[in-house]
N, C-alpha and C positions, 0 to 999 in steps of 0.2 A: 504494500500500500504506500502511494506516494502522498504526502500533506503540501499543500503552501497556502501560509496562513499570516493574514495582516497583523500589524500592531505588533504592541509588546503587553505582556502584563497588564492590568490596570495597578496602577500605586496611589499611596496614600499621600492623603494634602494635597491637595486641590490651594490655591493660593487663590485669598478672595478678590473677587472682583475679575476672574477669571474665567469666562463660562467655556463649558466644550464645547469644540467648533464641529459646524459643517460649511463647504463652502456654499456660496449665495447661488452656483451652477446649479445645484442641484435643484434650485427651485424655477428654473428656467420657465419661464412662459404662464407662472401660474396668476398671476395678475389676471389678463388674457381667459386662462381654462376657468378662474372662481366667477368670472363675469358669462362667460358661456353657461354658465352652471344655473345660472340668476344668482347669484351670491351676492354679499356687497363687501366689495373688496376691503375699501374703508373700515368698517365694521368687523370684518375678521382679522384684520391684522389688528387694529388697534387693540382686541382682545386678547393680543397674544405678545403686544411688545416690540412687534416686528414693521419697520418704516419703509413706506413703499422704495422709496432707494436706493434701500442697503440692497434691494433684488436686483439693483441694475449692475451691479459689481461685481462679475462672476467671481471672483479670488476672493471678494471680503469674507469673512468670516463670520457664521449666522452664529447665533445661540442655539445647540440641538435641542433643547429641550423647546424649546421655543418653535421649531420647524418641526417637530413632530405635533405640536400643538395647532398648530398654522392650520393642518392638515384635519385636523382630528376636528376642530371650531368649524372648516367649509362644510365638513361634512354633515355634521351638524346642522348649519343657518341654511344648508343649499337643500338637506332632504336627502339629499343624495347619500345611502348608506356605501355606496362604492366608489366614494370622491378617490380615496388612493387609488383604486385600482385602476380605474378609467384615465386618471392622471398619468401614470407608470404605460400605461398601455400606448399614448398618443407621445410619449419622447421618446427625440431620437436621442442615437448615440452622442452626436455632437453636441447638440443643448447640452449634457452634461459636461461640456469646458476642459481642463485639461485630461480629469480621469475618462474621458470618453476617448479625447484623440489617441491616450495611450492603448485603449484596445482596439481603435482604429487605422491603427499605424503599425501594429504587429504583423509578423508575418503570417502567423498561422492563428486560429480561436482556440490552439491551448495557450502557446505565450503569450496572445492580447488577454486572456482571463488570469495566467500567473502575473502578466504586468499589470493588471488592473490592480489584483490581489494584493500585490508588495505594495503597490503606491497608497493606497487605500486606506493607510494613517492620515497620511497627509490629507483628503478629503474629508475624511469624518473621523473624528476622535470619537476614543471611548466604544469603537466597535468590533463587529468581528465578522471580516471575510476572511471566509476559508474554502480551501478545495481540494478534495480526497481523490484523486485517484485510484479505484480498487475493483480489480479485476476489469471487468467492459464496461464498467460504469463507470462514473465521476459524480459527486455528491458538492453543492456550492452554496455553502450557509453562510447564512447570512443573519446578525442581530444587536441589535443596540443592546450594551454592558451597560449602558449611566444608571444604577440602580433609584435616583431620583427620575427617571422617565416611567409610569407605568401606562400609561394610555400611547400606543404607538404600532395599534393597529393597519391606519392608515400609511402608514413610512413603510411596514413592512409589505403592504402590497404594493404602492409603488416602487421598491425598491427591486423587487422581485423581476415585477413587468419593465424595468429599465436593462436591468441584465439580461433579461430574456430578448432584448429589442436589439442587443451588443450581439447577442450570438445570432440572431435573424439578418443581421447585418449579414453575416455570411454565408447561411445557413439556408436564405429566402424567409419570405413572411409567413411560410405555411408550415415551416418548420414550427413542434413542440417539442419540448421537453418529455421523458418518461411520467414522471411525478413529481407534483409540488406540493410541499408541504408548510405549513404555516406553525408558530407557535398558541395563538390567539386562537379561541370557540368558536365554532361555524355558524357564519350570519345566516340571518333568513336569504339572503338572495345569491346563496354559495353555488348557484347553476353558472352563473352569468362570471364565473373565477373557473369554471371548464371549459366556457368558451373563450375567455380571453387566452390562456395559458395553451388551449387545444390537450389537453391532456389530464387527470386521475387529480382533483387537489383533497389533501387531506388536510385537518384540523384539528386543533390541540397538540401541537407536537414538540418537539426538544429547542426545534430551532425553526428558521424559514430557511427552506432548500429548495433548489431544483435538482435532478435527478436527473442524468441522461446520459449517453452512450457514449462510452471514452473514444470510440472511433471517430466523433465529431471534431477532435481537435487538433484533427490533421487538415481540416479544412482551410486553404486561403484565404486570408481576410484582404477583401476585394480594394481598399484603399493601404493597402501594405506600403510604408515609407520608412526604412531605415533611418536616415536623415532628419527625418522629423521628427522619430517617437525618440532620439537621443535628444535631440534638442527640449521636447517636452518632459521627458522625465529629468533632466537635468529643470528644468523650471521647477517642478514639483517640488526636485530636493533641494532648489534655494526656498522656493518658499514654507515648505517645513522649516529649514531652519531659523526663518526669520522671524517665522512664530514661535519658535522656541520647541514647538512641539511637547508642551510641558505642563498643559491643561489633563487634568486626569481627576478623576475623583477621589472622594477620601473613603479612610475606611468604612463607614457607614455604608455607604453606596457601594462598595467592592462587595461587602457579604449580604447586602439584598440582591445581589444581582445573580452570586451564585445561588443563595438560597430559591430564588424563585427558580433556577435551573435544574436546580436539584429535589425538590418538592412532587415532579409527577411521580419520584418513587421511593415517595414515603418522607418519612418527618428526617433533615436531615443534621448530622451532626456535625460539630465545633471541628472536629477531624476532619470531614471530608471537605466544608468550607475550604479549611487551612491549607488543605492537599492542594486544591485546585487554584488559588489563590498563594501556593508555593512560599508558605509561612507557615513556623512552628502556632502550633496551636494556643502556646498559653501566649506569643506575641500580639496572635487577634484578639485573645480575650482582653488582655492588657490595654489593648487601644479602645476595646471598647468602652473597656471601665470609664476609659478617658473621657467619654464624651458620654458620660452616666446612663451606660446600656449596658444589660447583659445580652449574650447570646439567645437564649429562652424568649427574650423580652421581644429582641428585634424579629426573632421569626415569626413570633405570632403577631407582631405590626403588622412584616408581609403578608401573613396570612388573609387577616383583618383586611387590607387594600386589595388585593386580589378578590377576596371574595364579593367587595363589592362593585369591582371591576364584572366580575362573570356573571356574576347577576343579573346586569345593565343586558347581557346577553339570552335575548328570549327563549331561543332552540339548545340554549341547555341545557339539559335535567341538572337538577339539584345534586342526584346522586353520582352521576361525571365529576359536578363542580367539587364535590368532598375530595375523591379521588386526587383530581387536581391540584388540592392544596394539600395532598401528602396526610390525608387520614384513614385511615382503613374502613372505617364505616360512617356511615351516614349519620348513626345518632352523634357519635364523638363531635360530629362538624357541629351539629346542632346545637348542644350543649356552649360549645364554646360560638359560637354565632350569639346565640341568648344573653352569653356574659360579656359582649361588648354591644350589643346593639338592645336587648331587653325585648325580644321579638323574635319570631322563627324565622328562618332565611325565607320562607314562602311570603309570611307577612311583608316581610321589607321589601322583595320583588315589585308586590302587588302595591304599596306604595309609592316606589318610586317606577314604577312605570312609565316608558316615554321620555326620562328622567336624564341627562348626562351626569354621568363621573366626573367628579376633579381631579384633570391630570394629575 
């Protein structure tokens, strides 16, 4: 099995007044799509922080949490529960600015997706592309780490339908994938993510993958420029540098991020946090102290936000959603639903119904 996989680590200390980037490419054209949508452009950004001219500067530096937000408010005020994905679906490779030209410029659609994959700090902090190689397949996940993002449903469908529009570059437009998988509950309108994709999509899962046939990456990529993807990825790594690349979150955020990772299978522990996060165990407890949390404490935070993340989610059973949050049975969730909220998860559904979550 072969890996190439973006980023480094997440680390601790975040330095304030710092947020994690994405660049402003990534939101290419969406002025534009929120106004086709009936949206009001105005209105959803101002909700979220974000000035209409930071979007004209493909290099600037967005706030992510803020562009997952962006996405998650159109969908929202426009009605449209498939704003990300119809968004993802209509850019091209190029709108995405420098990480496009680098899988544009590749010889083949395996080193335009390893070059995408390496440079792929540099466009979004705090993430994780990766690509497995193994056996005739190739596996290409894809997920925001900022354990302060939990609403970022929308990101991960557009993000999906952007990579899949990099490999149809070369691929043609009728090309799909094997299978796509998502981490987020399956929407009421999960037909119309079979027909964008052309392919099996699944829900609830570890990460957002696509799934396809390792023989694709001997394919041409039909704007192949030597000369130029040297020249872009050398841009990439001056401007990494000149960011510092040094926006990262802190400990709080490193172990919600793995816990929510590690949660479909089963309640997880202080150890396996540490493992994955590559820090002796009584180090994290330590840091947590510091910022007056235990382990116990913060899991069942995440728990608590999740669940009323899944909630907001109509098509799925209650008894999935326990699962989900790493309980083995439906009454345990219960129980503990009751002792933070005073009400059965059935009741709070049917209250807040129709209702959005706060990112």
């Amino acid at each position: 099995m072969h890996v190439v996989q973006s980023g480094q680590r997440l680390q601790a200390g975040t330095p304030p007044g710092n947020p994690i980037g994405i660049l402003a490419s990534a939101a290419t054209g969406l002025v534009g799509f929120i106004g086709q949508q009936g949206g009001d452009v105005e209105r959803i950004l101002g909700r979220t922080g974000i000035a209409c001219d930071q979007l004209e500067h493909p290099t600037l530096s967005l706030d992510l949490n803020q562009y997952c937000q962006v996405f998650e408010e159109a969908a929202r005020q426009t009605g449209n529960d498939n704003f990300g994905l119809r968004f993802g679906q209509q850019f091209k490779p190029d709108a995405l600015g420098l990480l496009g030209y680098v899988g544009m410029c590749s010889a083949t659609l395996g080193d335009a997706l390893r070059n995408v994959v390496s440079t792929f700090p540099v466009h979004q902090q705090s993430s994780l592309l990766r690509m497995e190689e193994r056996g005739e397949f190739c596996q290409l996940d894809y997920q925001v780490q900022y354990g302060a993002i939990l609403r970022k449903r929308q990101d991960a469908e557009l993000s999906l339908g952007m990579f899949v529009n990099l490999m149809r570059h070369a691929l043609g437009q009728n090309w799909g994938p094997e299978k796509v998988l998502f981490e987020h509950p399956q929407p009421e309108a999960w037909h119309e993510h079979c027909k964008v994709f052309d392919a099996p999509v699944l829900f609830g899962q570890q990460r957002n993958s696509l799934v396809f046939r390792r023989s694709v990456l001997d394919r041409p990529m039909p704007g192949r420029d030597p000369r130029l993807l040297a020249i872009v990825i050398e841009s990439m790594r001056l401007l990494g540098t000149q960011a510092g690349a040094t926006n990262r979150p802190g400990i709080v955020d490193d172990v919600k991020s793995q816990v929510r990772a590690l949660l479909g299978d089963g309640y997880p522990s202080l150890e396996q946090v540490a493992d994955q996060l590559r820090m002796p165990s009584w180090t994290v407890q330590r840091r947590l102290q510091e910022q007056g949390l235990s382990f116990s404490t913060l899991v069942d935070t995440v728990r608590q936000e999740l669940a009323t993340y899944y909630l907001q989610q109509s098509a799925l059973p209650i008894s999935e959603l326990a699962l989900l949050l790493g309980y083995s049975e439906i009454s345990a969730f219960s129980r503990a639903f009751r002792r933070w909220f005073e009400v059965s998860p059935k009741q709070w559904r049917q209250a807040h119904k129709g209702q959005a979550t706060a990112p």
